[in-house]
LOVEX-858715 format. One record per residue (C-alpha): residue number from 1; x, y, z; residue in three letters. Coordinates in Angstrom, 2 decimals, always signed. Each point is the difference from the previous one (the first is absolute). Example, Ala and Ser with C-alpha at 12.3 -4.5 7.8 and 13.67 -1.06 7.14 Angstrom:
REC seq    east   north      up type
REC   1  +12.30   -4.50   +7.80  Ala
REC   2   +1.37   +3.44   -0.66  Ser
//
This chain:
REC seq    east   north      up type
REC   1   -8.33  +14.10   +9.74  Unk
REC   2   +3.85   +0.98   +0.52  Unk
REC   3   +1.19   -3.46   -1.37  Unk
REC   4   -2.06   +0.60   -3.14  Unk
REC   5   +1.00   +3.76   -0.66  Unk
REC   6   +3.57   -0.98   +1.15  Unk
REC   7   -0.53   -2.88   -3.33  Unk
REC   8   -1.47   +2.98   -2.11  Unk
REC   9   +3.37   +1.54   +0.38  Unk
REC  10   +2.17   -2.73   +0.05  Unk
REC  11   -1.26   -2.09   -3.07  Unk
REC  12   +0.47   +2.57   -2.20  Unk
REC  13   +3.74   +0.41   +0.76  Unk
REC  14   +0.34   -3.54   -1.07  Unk
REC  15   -1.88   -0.01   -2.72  Unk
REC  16   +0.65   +2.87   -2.10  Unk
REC  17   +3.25   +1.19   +1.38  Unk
REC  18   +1.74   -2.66   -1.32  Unk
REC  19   +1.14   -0.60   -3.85  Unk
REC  20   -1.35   -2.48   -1.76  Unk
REC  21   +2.51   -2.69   +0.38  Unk
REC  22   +0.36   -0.13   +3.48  Unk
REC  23   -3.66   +0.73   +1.13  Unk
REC  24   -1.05   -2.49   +2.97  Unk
REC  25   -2.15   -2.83   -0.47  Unk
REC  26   -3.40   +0.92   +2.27  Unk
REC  27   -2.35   -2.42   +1.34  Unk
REC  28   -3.26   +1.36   +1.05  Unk
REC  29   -2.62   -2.51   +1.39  Unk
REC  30   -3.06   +0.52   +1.67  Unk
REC  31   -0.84   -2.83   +2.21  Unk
REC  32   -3.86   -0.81   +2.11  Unk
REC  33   +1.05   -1.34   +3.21  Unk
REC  34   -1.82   -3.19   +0.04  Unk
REC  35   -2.65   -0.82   +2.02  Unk
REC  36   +0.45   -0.60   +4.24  Unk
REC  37   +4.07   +1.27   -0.74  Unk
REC  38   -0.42   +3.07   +1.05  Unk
REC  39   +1.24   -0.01   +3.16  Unk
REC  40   +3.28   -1.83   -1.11  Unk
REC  41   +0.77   +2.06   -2.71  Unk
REC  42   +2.25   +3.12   +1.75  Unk
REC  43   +2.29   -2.53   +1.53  Unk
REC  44   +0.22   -2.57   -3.25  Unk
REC  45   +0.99   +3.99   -1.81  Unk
REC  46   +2.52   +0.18   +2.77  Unk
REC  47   +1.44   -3.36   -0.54  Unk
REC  48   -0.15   +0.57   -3.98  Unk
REC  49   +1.93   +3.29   +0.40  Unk
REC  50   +2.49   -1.61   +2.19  Unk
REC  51   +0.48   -2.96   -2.48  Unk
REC  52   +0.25   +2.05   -3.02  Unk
REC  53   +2.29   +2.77   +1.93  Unk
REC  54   +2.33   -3.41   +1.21  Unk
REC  55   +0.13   -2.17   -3.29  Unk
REC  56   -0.02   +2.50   -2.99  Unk
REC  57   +2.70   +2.69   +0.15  Unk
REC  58   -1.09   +1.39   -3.50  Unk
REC  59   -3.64   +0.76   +0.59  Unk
REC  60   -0.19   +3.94   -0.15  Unk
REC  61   -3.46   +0.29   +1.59  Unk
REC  62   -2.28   -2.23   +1.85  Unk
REC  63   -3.15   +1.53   +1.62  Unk
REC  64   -3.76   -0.74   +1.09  Unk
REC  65   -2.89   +1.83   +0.40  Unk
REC  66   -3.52   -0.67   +1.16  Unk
REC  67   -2.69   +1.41   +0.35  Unk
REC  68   -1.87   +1.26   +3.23  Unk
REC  69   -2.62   -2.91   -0.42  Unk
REC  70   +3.12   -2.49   -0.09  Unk
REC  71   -1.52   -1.68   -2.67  Unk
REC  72   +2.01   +1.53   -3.08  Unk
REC  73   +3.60   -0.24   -0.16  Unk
REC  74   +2.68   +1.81   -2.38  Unk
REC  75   +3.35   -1.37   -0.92  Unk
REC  76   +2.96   +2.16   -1.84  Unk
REC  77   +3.22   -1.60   -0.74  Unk
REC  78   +2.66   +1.64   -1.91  Unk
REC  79   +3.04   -1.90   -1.38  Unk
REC  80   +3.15   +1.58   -1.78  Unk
REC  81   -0.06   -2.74   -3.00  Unk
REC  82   -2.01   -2.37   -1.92  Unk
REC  83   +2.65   -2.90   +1.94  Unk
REC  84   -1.20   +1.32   +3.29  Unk
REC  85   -3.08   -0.53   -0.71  Unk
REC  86   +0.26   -2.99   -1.09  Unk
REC  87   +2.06   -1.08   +3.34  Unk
REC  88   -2.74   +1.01   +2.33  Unk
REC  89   -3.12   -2.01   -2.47  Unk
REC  90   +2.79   -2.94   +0.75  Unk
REC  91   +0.08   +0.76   +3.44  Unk
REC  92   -3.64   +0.16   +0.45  Unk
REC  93   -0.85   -3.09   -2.01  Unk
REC  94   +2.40   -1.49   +2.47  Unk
REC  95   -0.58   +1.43   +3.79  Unk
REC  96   -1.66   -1.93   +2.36  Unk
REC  97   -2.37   +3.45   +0.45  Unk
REC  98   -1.32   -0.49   -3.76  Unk
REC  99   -3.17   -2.09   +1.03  Unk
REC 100   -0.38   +2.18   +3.09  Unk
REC 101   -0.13   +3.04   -2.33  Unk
REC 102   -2.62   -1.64   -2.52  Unk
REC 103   -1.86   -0.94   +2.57  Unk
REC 104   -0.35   +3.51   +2.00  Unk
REC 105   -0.62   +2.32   -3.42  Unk
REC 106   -1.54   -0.29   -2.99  Unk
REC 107   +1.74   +1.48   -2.88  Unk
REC 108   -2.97   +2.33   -1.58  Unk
REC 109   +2.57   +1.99   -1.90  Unk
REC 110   +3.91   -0.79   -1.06  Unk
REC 111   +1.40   +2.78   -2.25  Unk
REC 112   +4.10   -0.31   -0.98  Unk
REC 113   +1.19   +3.24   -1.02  Unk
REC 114   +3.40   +0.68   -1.91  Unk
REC 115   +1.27   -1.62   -2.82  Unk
REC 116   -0.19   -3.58   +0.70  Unk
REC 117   +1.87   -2.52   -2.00  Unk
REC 118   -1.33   -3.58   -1.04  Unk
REC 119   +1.67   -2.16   +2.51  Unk
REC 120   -1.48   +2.39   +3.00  Unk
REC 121   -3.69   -0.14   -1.67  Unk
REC 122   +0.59   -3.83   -0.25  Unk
REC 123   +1.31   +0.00   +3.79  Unk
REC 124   -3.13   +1.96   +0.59  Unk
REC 125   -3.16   -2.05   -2.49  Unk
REC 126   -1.12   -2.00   +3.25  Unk
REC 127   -0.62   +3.60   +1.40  Unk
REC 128   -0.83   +2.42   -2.28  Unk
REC 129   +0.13   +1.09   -3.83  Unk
REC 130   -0.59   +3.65   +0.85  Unk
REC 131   +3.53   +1.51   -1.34  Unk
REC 132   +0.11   +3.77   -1.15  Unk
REC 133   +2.50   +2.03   -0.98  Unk
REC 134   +1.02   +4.03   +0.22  Unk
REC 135   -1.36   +1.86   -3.08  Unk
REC 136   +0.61   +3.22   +1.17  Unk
REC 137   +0.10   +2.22   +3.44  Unk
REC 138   +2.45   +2.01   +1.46  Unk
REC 139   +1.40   +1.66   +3.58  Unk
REC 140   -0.01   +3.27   +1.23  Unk
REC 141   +3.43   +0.97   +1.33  Unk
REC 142   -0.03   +1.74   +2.95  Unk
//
């Protein structure tokens, strides 16, 4: 429950504090944990984390949740541009974890937030075609 009000709080900072121009690219995906990978799936996250954290200097955000049943999983990523995103789809459809990953979740749910460019919804038709942009919102200064 802390890790999702600490994301009610933090989401919104990214989101709608940000102009227009330079609002992050967002990738929210909820994932099932596929059947008998349960008990794998906390240290595959660990590894995941550790990969991302080592190999991609220019991903913002990178955090799972799931749920108390361990059978539903939550991604957010958050990347500063449309190039960054692009990077880590290229790193994905390359990393010797990308089979792993497929094979452990099942995307139910892949949502792109921000304002995503053609060659990033290209990099991204294999996974999704879920792309949605700001229309309006705002932040609360403190």
């Amino acid at each position: 429950m802390k890790k999702f009000l600490f994301l009610s709080m933090l989401l919104p900072i990214f989101v709608f504090g940000m102009h227009h121009k330079s609002e992050p690219i967002i990738f929210y995906l909820d994932l099932d944990v596929a059947e008998g990978k349960a008990d794998e799936v906390e240290d595959f996250v660990d590894y995941l984390v550790s990969a991302v954290k080592e190999t991609e200097p220019k991903t913002m955000y990178y955090k799972y949740w799931i749920s108390s049943d361990m059978k539903k999983v939550s991604l957010i990523e958050m990347y500063n541009s449309n190039e960054d995103a692009i990077y880590h789809m290229n790193a994905f459809a390359e990393a010797p974890h990308r089979d792993r990953f497929l094979e452990t979740f099942i995307v139910t749910n892949f949502q792109v937030l921000g304002d995503t460019n053609e060659e990033l919804k290209e990099a991204m038709a294999a996974y999704t075609d879920d792309h949605r942009t700001l229309i309006n919102g705002f932040k609360r200064k403190k």
